[in-house]
C-alpha positions as CSV (number, residue, x, y, z in Angstrom):
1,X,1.3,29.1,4.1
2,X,3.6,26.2,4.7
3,X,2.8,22.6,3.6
4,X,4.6,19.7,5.0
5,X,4.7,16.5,2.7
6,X,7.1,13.2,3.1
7,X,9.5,11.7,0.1
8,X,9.7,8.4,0.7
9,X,11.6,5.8,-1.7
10,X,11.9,2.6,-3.3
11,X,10.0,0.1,-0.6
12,X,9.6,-2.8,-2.9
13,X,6.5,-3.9,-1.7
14,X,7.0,-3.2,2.1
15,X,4.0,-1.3,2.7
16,X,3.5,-1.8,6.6
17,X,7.4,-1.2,6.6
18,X,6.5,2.7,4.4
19,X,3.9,3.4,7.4
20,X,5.9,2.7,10.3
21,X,8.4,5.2,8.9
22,X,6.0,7.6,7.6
23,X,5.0,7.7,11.5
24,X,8.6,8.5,12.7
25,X,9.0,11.2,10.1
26,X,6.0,13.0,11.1
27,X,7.5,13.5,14.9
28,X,9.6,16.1,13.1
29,X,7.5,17.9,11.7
30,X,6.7,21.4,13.8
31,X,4.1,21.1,16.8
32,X,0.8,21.0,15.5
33,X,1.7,20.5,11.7
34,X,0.6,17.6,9.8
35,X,1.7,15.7,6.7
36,X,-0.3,17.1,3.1
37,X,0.7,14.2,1.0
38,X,3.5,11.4,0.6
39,X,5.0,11.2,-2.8
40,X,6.8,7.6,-3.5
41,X,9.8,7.9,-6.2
42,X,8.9,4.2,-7.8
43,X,9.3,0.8,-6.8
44,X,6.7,0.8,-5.1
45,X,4.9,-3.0,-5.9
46,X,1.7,-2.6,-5.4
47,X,1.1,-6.7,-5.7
48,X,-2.2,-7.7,-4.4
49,X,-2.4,-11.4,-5.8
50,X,-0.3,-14.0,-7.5
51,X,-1.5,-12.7,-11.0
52,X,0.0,-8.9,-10.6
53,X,3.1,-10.3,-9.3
54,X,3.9,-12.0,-12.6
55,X,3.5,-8.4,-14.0
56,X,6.4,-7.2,-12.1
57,X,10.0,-8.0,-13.7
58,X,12.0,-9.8,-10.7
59,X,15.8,-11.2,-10.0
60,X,14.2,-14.7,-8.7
61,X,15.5,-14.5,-5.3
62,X,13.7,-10.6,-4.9
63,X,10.5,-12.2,-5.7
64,X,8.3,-12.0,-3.5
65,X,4.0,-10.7,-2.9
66,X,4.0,-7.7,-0.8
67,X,1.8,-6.7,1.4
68,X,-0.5,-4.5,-0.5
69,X,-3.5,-6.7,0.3
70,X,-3.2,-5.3,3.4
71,X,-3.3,-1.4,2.4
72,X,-6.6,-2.8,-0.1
73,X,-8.5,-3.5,3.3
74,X,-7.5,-1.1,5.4
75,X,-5.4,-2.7,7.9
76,X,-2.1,-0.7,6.4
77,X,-3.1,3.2,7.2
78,X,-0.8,6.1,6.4
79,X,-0.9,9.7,8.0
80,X,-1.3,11.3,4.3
81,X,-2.4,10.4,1.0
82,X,0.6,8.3,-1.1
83,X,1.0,9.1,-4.6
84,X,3.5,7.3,-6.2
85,X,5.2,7.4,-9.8
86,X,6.3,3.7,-11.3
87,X,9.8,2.1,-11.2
88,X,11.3,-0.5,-13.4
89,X,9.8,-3.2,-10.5
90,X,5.7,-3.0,-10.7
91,X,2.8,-4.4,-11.9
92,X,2.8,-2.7,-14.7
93,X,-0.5,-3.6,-16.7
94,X,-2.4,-3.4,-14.1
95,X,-0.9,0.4,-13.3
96,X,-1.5,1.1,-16.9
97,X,-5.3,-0.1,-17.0
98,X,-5.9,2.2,-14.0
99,X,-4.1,5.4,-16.2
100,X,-3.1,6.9,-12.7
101,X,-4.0,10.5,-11.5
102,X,-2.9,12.3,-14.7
103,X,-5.9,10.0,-17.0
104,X,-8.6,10.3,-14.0
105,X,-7.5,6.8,-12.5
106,X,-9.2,5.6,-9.1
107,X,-7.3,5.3,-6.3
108,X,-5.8,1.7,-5.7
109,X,-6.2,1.2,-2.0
110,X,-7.7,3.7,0.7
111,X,-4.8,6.6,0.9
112,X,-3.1,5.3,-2.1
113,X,-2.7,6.3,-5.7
114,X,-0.9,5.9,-8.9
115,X,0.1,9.5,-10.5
116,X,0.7,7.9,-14.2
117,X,3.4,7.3,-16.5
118,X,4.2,11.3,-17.3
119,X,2.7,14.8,-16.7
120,X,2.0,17.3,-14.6
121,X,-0.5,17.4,-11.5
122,X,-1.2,19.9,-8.5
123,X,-1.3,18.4,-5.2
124,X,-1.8,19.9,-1.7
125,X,-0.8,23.1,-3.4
126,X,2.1,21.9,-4.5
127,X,2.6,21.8,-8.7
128,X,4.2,18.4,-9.8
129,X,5.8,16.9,-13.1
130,X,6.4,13.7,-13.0
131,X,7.8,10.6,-15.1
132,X,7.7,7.1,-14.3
133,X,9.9,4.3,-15.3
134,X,14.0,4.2,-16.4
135,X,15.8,4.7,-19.4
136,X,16.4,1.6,-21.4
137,X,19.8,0.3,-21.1
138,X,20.5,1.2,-25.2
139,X,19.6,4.3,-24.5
140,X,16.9,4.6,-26.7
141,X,13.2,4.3,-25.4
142,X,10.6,2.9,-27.8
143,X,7.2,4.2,-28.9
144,X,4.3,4.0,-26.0
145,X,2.7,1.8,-28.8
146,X,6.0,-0.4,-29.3
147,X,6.3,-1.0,-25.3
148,X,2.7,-1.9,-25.1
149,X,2.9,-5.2,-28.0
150,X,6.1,-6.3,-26.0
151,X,5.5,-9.2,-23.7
152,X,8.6,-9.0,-21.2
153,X,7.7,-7.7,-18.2
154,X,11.3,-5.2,-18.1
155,X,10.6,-3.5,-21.2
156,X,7.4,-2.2,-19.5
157,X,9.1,-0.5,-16.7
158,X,11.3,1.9,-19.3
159,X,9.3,5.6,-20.1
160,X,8.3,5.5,-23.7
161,X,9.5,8.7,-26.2
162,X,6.1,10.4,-25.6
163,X,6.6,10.3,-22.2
164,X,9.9,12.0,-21.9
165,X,8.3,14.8,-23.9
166,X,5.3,15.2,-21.9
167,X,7.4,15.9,-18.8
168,X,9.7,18.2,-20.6
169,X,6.8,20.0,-22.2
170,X,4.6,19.8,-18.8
171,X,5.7,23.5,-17.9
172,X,7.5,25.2,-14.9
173,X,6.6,22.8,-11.6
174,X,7.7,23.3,-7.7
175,X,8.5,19.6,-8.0
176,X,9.8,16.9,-10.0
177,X,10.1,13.1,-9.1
178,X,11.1,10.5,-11.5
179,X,12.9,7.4,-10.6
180,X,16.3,7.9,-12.1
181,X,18.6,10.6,-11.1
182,X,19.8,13.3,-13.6
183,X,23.1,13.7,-14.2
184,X,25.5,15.4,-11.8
185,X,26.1,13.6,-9.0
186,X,29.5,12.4,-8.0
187,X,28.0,8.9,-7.0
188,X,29.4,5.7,-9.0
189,X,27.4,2.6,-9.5
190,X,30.0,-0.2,-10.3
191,X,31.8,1.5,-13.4
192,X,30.1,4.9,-14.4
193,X,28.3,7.9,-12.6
194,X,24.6,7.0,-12.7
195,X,22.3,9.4,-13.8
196,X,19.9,10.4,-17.1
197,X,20.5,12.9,-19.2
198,X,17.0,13.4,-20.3
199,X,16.2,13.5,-16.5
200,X,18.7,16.3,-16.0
201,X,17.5,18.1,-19.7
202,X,13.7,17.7,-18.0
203,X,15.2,20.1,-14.7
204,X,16.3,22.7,-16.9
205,X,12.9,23.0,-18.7
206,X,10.9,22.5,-15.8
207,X,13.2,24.4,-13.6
208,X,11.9,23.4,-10.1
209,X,13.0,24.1,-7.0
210,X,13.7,20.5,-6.3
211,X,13.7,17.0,-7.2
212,X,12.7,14.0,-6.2
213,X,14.2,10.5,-6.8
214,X,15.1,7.3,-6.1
215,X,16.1,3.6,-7.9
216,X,20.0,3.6,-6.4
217,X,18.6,2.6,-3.1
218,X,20.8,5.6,-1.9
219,X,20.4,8.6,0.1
220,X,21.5,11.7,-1.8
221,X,21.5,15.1,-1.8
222,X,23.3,17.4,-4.8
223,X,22.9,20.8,-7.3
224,X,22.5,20.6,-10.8
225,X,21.2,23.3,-12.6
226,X,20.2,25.5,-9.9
227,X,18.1,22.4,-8.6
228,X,18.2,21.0,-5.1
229,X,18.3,17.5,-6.2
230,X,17.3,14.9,-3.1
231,X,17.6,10.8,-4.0
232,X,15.7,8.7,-1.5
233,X,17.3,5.3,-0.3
234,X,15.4,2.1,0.4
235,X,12.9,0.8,2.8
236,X,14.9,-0.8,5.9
237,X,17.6,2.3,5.6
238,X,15.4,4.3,8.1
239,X,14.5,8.3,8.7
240,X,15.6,10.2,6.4
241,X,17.7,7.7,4.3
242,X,14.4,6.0,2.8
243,X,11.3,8.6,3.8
244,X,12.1,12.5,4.4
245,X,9.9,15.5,5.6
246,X,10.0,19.0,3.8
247,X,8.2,21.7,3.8
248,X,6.8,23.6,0.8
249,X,6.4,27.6,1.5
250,X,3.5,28.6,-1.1
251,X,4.3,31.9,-1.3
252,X,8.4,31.6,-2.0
253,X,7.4,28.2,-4.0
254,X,10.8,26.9,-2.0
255,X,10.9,23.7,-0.9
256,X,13.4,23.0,2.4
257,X,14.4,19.7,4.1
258,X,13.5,19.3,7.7
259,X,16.4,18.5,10.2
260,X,15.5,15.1,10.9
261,X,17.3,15.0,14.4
262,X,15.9,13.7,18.0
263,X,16.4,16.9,20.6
């Protein structure tokens, strides 16, 4: 059996903008197939109100509410259930009361919910490891307990110590999605090749058939460690540059990208 699921990247709070192009992306699936699931790669801002946007660590000209209020009442539909990991841009104590997927969290909007901070889920078949947030830029994360005292909102968008080992020690998966990349790209943002090594150390442990990422607002697509790694540009960049259709052959566990091409 083959499932079909969409990728879909950072969309920083452009939730009607995430449906439209789930829509497109769907017309390439086969005739008569339909979208399983959507998995987001982070930035997602799920700001209702006033009070979750001062959660989310902003630039103050990239401020701004989204329109999540509209997903909570049902005038933003999607053609699949979205589950999305966290970014270094979200409301984060309100994602961490509701614990996500992985600590039995309820969905946040009809359609719509939050896998967690780390671990390992099965969805529409498909077996997932996951880790939200980025590396801090020292290098070195803190204790889940040290991240939780802090009071700047940035510090609670980087993955914790605990977290990097619960997706290392989550087991063989199909998937991955995290928001940085791994290492092993040839892409340079400003001075260096972007990239995290603990990211790239998680695909050799987990050994997946592919991952899923997205932060550089980039479309990518590259091989590390026998892993077909796919990064996901930005809402506004279109099909398949933000959101992507693949399919998932359960009996292979091989995951392949669509052609994404108008006949």
């Amino acid at each position: 059996m083959t499932v079909y699921f969409a990728v879909a990247g950072d969309i920083h709070g452009r939730w009607a903008g995430l449906a439209e192009d789930l829509r497109v992306a769907a017309d390439f699936l086969p005739p008569g197939a339909e979208l399983s699931a959507v998995f987001q790669v982070g930035d997602a801002e799920p700001t209702a109100d006033d009070d979750q946007l001062a959660e989310v660590h902003h630039k103050p000209e990239r401020r701004r509410l989204s329109d999540f209020a509209d997903v909570l009442t049902g005038r933003i539909r999607f053609p699949a259930p979205v589950y999305f990991i966290g970014g270094n841009h979200e409301p984060w104590r309100t994602l961490d009361e509701n614990g996500g997927v992985i600590a039995g969290g309820a969905r946040l909007a009809p359609d719509v919910w939050f896998l967690g901070r780390a671990g390992h889920v099965h969805i529409a078949g498909i077996d997932i490891a996951f880790l939200s947030g980025i590396r801090p830029p020292d290098g070195k994360p803190l204790r889940t307990w040290e991240r939780a005292r802090s009071t700047d909102p940035r510090v609670h968008g980087y993955y914790s110590v605990e977290e990097v080992l619960r997706l290392c020690t989550a087991g063989t998966a199909d998937i991955v999605l995290t928001h940085d990349w791994p290492t092993g790209s040839a892409y340079v943002h400003k001075t260096a090749y972007v990239g995290d090594p603990a990211v790239r150390r998680a695909l050799e442990l987990v050994a997946p058939s592919a991952s899923f990422h997205g932060h550089y607002h980039r479309s990518e697509r590259f091989r590390t460690l026998g892993v077909d790694v796919f990064a996901r540009g930005c809402f506004e960049q279109g099909v398949p540059e933000a959101v992507a259709v693949f399919a998932f052959d359960e009996a292979t566990r091989r995951v392949t990208p669509l052609p994404h091409v108008a006949a």
